[in-house]
Backbone bond lengths (Angstrom), bond angles and torsions (degrees), N, CA, C in turn:
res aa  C-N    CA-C-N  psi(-1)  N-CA   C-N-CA  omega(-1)  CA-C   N-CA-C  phi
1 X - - - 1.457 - - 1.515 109.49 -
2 X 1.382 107.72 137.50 1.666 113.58 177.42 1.835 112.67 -63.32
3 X 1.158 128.77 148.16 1.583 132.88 -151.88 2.216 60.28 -88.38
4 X 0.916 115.84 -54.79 1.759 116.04 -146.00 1.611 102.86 -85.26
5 X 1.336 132.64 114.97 1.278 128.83 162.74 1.271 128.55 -46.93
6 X 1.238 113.50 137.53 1.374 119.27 -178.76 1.630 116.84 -36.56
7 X 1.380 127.81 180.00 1.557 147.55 178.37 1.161 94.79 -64.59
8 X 1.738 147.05 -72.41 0.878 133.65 -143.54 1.631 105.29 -100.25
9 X 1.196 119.24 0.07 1.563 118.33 172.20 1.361 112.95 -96.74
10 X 1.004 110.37 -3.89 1.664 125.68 -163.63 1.487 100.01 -101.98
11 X 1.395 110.46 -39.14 1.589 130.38 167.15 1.767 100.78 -41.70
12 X 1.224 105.51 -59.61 1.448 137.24 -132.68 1.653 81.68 -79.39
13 X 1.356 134.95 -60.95 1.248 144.28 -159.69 1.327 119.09 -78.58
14 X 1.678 109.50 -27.79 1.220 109.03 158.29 1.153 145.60 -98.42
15 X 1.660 103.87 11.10 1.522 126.28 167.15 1.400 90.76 -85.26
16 X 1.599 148.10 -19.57 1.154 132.24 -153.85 2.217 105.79 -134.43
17 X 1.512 96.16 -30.70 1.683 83.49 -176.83 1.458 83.01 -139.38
18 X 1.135 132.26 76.58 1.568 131.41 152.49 1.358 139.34 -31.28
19 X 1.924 85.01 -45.29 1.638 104.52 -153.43 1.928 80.75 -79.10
20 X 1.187 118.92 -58.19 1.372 126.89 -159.40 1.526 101.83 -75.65
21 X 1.273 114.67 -36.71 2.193 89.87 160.61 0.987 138.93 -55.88
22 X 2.195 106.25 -30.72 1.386 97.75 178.20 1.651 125.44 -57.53
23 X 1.507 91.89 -37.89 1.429 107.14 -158.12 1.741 94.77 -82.72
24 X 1.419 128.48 -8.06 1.595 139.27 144.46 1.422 121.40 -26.14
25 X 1.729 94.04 -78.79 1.143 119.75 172.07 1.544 125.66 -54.98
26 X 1.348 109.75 -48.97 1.568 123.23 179.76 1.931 82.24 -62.11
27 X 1.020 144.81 -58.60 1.425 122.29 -163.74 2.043 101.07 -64.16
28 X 0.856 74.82 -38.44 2.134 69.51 -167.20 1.500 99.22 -62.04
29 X 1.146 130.57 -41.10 1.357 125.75 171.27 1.713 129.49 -76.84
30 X 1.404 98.03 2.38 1.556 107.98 176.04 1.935 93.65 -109.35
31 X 0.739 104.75 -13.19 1.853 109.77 178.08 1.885 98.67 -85.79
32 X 1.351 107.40 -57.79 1.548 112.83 165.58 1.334 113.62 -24.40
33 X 1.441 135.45 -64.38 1.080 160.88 -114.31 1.790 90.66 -119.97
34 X 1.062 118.74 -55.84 1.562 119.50 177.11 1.542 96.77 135.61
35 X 1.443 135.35 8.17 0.999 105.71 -140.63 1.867 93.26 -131.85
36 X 1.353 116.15 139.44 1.853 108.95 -148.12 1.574 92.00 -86.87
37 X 1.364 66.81 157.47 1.983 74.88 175.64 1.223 118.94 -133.04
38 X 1.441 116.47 166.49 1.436 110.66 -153.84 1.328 109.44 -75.65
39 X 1.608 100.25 162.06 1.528 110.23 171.39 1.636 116.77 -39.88
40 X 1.479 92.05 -38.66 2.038 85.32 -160.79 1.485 100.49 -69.29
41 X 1.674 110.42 -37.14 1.655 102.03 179.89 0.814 114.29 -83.22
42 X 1.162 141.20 20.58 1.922 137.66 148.02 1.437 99.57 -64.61
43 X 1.390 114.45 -55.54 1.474 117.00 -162.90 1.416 107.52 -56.27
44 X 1.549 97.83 -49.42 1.845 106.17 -160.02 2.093 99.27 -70.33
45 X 1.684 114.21 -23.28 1.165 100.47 -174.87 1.824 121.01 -73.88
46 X 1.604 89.01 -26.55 1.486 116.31 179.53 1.892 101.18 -64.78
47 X 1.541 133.84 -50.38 1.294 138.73 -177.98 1.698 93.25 -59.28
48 X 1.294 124.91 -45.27 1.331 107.72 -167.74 1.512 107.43 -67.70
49 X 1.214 137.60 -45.45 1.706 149.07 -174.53 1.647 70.30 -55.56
50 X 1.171 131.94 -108.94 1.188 148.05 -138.37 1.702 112.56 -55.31
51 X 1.344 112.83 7.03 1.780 122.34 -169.38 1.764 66.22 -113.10
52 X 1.259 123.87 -87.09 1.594 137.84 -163.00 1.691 94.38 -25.64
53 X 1.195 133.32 -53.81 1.610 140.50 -170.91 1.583 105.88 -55.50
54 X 1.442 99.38 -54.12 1.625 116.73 -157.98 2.013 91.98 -62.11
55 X 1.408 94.41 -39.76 1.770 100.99 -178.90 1.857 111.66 -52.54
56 X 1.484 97.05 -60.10 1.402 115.63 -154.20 1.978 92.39 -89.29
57 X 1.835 127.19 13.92 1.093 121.60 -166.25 1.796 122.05 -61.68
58 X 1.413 117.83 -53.42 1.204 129.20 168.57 1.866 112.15 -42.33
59 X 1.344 97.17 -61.14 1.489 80.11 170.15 1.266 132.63 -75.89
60 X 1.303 144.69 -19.13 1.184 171.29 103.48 1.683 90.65 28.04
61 X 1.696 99.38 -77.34 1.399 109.89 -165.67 1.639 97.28 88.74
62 X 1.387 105.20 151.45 1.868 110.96 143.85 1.359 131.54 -27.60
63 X 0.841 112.23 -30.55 1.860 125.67 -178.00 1.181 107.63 -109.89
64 X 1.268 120.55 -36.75 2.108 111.22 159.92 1.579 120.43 -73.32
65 X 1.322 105.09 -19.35 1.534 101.11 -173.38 1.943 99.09 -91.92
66 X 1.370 95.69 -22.02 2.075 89.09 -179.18 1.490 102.65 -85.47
67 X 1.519 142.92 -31.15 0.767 126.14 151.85 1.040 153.16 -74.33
68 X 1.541 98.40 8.84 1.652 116.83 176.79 1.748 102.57 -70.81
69 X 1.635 97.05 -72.13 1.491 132.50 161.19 1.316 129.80 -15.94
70 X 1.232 127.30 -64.64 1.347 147.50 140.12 1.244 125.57 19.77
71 X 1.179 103.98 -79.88 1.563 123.40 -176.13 1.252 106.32 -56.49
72 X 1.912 112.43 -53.88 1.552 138.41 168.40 1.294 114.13 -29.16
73 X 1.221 110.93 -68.09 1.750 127.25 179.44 1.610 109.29 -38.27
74 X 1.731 100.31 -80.75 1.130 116.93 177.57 1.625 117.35 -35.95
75 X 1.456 109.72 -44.76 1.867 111.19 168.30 1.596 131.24 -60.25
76 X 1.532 92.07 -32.79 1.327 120.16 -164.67 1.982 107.16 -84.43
77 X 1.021 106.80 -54.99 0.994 113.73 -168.65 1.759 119.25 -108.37
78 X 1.382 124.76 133.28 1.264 114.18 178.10 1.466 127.70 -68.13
79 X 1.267 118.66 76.45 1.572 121.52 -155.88 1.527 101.17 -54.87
80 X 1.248 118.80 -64.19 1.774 125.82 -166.45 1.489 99.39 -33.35
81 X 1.941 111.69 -71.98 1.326 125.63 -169.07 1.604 113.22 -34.20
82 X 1.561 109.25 -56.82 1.445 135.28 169.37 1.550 107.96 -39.80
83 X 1.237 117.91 -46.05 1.839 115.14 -162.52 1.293 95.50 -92.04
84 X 1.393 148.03 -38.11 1.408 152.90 145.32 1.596 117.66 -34.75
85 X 1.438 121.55 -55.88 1.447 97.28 160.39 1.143 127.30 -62.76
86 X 1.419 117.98 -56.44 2.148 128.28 179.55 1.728 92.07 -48.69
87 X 1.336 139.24 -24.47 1.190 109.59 -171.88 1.571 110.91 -101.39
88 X 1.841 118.94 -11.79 1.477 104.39 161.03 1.560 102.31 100.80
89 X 1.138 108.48 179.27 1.698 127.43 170.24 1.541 118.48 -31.17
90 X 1.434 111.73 -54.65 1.398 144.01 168.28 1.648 99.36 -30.81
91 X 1.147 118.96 -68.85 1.596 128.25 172.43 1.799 106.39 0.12
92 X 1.563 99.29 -64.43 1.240 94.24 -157.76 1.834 129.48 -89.26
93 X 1.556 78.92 -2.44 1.902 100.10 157.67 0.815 109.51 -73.03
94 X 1.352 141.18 -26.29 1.682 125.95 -152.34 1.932 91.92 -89.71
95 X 1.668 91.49 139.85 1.582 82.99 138.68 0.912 157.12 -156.78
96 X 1.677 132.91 -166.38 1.642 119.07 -108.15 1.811 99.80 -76.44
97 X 0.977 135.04 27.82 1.479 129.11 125.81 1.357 144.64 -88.76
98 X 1.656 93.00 -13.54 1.536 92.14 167.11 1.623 100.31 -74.30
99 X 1.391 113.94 -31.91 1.541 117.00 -150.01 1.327 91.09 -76.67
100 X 1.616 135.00 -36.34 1.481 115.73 -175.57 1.998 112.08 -74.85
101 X 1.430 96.96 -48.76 1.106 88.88 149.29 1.740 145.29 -9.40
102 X 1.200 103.24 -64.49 1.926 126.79 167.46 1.282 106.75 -63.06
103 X 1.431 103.64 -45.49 1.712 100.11 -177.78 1.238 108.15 -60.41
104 X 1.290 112.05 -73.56 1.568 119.98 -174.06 1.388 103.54 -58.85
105 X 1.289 155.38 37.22 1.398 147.19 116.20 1.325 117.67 -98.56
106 X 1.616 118.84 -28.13 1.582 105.13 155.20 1.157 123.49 -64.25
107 X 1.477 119.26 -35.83 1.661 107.82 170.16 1.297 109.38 -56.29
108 X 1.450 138.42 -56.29 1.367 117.22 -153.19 1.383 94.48 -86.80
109 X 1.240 145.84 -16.16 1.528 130.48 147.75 1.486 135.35 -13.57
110 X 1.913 86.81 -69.09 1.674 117.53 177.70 1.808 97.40 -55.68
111 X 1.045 120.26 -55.80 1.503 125.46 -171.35 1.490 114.62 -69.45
112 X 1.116 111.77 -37.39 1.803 103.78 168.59 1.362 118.98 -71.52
113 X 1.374 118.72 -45.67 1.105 123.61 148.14 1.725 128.88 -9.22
114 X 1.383 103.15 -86.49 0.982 99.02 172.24 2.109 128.61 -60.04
115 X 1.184 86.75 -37.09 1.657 97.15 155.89 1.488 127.63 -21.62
116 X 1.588 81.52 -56.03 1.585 97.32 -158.22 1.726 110.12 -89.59
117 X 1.536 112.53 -32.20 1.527 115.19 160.34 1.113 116.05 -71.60
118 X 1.081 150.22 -43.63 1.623 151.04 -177.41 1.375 104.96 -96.15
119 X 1.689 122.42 72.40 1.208 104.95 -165.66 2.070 90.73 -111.22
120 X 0.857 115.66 17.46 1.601 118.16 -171.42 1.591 115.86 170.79
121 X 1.280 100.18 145.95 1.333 114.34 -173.87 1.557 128.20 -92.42
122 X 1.423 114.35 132.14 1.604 107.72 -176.04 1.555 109.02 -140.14
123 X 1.055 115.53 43.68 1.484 105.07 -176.79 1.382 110.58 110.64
124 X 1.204 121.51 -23.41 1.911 115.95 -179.62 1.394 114.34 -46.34
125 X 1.355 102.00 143.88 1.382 117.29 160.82 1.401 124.19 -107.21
126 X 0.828 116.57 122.94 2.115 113.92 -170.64 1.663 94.59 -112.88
127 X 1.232 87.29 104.78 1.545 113.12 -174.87 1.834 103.54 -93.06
128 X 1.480 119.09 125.60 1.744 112.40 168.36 1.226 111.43 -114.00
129 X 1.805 142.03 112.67 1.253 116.82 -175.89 1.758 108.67 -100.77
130 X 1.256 140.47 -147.70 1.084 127.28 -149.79 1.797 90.92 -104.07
131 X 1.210 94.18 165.54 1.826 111.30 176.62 1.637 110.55 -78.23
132 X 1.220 87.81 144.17 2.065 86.69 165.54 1.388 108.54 -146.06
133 X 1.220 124.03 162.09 1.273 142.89 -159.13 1.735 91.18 -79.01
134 X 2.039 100.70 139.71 0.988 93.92 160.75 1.505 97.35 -148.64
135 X 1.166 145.16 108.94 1.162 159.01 -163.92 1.703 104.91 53.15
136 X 1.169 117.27 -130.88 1.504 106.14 162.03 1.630 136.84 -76.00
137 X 1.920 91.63 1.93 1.592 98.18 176.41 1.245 91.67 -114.55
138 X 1.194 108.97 -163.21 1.539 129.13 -149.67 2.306 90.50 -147.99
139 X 1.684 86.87 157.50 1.385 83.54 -178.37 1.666 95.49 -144.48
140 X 1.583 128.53 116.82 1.121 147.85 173.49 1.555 120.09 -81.31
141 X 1.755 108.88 97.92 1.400 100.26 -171.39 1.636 112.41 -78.12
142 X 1.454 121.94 172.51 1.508 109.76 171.94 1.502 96.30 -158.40
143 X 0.965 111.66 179.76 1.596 110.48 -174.72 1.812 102.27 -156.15
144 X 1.313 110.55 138.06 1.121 103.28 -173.57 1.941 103.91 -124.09
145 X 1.236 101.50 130.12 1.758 112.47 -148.34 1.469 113.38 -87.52
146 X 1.181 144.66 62.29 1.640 130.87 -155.55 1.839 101.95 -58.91
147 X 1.592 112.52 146.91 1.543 117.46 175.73 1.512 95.24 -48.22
148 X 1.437 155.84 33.17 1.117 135.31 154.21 1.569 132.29 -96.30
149 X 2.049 80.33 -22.44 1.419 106.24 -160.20 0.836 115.55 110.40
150 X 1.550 137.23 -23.56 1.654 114.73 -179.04 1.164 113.10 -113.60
151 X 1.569 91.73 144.82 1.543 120.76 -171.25 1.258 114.51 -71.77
152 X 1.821 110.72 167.76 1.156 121.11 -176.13 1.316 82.15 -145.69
153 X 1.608 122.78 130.32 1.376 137.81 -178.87 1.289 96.06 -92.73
154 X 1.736 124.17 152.15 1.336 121.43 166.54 1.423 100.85 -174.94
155 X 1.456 122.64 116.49 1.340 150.01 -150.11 1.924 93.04 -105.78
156 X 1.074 104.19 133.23 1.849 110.15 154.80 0.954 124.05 -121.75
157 X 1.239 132.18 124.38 1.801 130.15 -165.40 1.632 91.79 -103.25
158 X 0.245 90.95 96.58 2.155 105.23 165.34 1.623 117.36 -94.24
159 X 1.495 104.36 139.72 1.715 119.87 176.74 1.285 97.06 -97.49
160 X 1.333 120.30 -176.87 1.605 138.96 131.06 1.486 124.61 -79.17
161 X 1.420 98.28 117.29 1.682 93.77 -167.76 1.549 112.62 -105.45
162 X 1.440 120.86 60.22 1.924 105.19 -153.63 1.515 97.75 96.38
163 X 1.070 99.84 -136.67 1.788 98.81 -163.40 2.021 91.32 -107.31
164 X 0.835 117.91 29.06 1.824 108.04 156.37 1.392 114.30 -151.92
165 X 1.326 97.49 -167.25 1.850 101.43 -169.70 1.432 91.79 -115.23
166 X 1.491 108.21 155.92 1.218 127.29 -170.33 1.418 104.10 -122.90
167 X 1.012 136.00 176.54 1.853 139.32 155.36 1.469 96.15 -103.68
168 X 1.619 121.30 119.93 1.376 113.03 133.95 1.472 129.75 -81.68
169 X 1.229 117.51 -31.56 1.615 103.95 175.00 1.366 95.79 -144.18
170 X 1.516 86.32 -174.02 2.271 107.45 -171.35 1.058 89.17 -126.95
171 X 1.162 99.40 139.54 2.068 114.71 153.10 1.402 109.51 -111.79
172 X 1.304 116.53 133.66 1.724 103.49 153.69 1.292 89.78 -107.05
173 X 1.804 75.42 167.76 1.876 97.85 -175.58 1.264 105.56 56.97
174 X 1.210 144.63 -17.06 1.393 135.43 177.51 2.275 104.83 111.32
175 X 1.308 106.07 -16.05 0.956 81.75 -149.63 1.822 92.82 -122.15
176 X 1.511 114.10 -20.20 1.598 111.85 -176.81 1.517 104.59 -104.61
177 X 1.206 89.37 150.45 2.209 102.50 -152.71 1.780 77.80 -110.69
178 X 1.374 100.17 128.41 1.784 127.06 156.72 1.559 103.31 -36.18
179 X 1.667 93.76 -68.70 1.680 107.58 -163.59 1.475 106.51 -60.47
180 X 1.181 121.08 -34.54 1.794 120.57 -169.89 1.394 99.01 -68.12
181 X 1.665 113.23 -51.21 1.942 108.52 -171.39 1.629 88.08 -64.97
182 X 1.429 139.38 -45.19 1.137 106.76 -156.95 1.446 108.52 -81.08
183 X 1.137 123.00 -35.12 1.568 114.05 175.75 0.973 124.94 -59.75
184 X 1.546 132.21 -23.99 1.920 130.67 128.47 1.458 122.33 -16.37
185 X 1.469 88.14 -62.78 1.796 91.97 -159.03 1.862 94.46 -87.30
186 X 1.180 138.52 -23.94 1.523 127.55 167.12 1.856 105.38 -72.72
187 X 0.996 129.17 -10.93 1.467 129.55 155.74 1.258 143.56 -45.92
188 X 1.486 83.84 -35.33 1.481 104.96 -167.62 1.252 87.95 -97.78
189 X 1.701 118.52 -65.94 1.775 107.37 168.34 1.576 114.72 3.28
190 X 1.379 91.72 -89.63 1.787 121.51 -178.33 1.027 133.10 4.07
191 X 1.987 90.41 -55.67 1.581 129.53 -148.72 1.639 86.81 -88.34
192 X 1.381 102.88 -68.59 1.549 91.89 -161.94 1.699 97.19 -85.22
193 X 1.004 160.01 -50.92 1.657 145.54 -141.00 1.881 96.14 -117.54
194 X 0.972 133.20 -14.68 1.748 120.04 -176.92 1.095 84.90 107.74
195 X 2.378 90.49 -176.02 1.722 104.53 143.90 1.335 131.26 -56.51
196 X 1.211 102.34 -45.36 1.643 126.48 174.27 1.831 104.76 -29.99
197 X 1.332 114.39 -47.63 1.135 135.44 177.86 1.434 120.72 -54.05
198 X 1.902 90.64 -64.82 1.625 93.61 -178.36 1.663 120.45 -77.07
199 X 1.397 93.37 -22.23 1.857 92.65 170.54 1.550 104.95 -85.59
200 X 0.779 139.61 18.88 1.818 141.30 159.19 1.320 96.07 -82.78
201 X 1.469 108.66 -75.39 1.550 127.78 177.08 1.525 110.38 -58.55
202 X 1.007 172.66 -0.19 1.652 142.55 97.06 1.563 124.09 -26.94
203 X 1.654 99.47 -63.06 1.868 106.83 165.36 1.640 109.71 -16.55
204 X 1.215 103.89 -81.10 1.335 119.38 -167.34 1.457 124.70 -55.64
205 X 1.619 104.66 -47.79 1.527 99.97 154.80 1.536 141.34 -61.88
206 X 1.552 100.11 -28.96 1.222 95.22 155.62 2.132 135.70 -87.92
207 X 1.623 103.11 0.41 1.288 94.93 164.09 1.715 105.57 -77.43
208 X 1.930 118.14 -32.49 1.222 108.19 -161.59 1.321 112.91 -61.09
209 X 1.880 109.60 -34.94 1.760 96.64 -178.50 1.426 115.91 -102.04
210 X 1.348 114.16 35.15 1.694 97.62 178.69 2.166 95.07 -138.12
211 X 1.512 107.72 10.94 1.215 118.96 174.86 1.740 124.58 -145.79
212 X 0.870 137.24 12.67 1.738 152.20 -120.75 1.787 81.43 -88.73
213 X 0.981 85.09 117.99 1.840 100.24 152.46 1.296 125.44 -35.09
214 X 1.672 109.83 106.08 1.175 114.90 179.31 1.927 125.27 -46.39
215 X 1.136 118.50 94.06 1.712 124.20 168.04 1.692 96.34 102.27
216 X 1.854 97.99 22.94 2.160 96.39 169.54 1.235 84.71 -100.33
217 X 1.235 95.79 155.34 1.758 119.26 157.39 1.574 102.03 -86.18
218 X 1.308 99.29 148.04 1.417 113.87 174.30 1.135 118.08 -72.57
219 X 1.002 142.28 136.37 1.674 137.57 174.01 1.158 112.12 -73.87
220 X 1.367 127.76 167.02 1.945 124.24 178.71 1.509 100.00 -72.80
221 X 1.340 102.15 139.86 1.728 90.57 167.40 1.819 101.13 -97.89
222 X 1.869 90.51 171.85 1.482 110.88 -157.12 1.545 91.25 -112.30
């Protein structure tokens, strides 16, 4: 997938988020260049891919919007670091094929995921405000705006990974961590079925939301 949206989506984004493409764009062209860019414009370049998706979602489908995404995620976010904490102690038994293994089903997890919540557009605003120091990382607030007005708070704590910033975890509201509920709920995995288990169980959740059977109901997830 191209880092830069096509002519007519590009149209589309700057009739609608100007302020936050430039400063999009100014990151993709400071990455061009060799040169890192800040935490907050990772976030704000990542809201534009993912504002552009939410637009183009219906046609997209489930399977256009995870492969839109994808690439995004994987850039955006430190997947490995991420599947090593949510998976705990356990981490350092596995090995390093089970462990890529885990990765590559938490990534396409993380990416259907998002797929599957942002699957169309109604008025949101994907707001990024500035970064602040939080021990040796930094934490990027953002807020995501429904046409009603009300917000949805959502914090990214990001490292330096090499020469850019990564996201290790999400907060909503500021205050509940992605990685903590999921390293709960992959625990329990653990306990009763293995890795073997929990990388089945990501697999599957991520074919259910980034492919779902046309006129199936979804099953509850576990």
């Amino acid at each position: 997938m191209s880092r830069h949206p096509g002519s007519s989506a590009l149209l589309r984004i700057v009739a609608n988020l100007s302020v936050a493409l430039t400063l999009a764009l100014g990151t993709l062209s400071a990455r061009a260049q060799g040169t890192a860019a800040g935490a907050a414009d990772v976030v704000r370049a990542f809201y534009v891919i993912l504002r552009d998706t939410m637009m183009n979602g219906p046609t997209l489908g489930a399977s256009g919007r995870y492969a839109k995404l994808e690439p995004v995620v994987r850039r955006t976010f430190d997947v490995p670091f991420m599947a090593r904490l949510a998976t705990g102690p356990l981490w350092t038994s596995l090995s390093p094929l089970q462990q890529q293994r885990l990765i590559q089903a938490f990534d396409r997890y993380i990416s259907a995921t998002y797929a599957d919540r942002f699957n169309e557009y109604s008025g949101e605003k994907l707001e990024v405000g500035a970064d602040r120091p939080f021990g040796a990382d930094v934490v990027v607030p953002s807020r995501i705006v429904a046409a009603n007005g009300k917000p949805v708070n959502i914090d990214y704590l990001m490292h330096r990974n090499g020469a850019t910033w990564q996201v290790l975890d999400i907060y909503l509201d500021g205050t509940i961590s992605e990685l903590a509920t999921l390293r709960s709920e992959f625990s329990s995995i653990l306990r009763r079925q293995g890795v073997g288990g929990l990388i089945a169980t990501l697999n599957r959740k991520a074919d259910l939301l980034s492919a779902p059977a046309v006129g199936a109901s979804r099953p509850p997830q576990t």
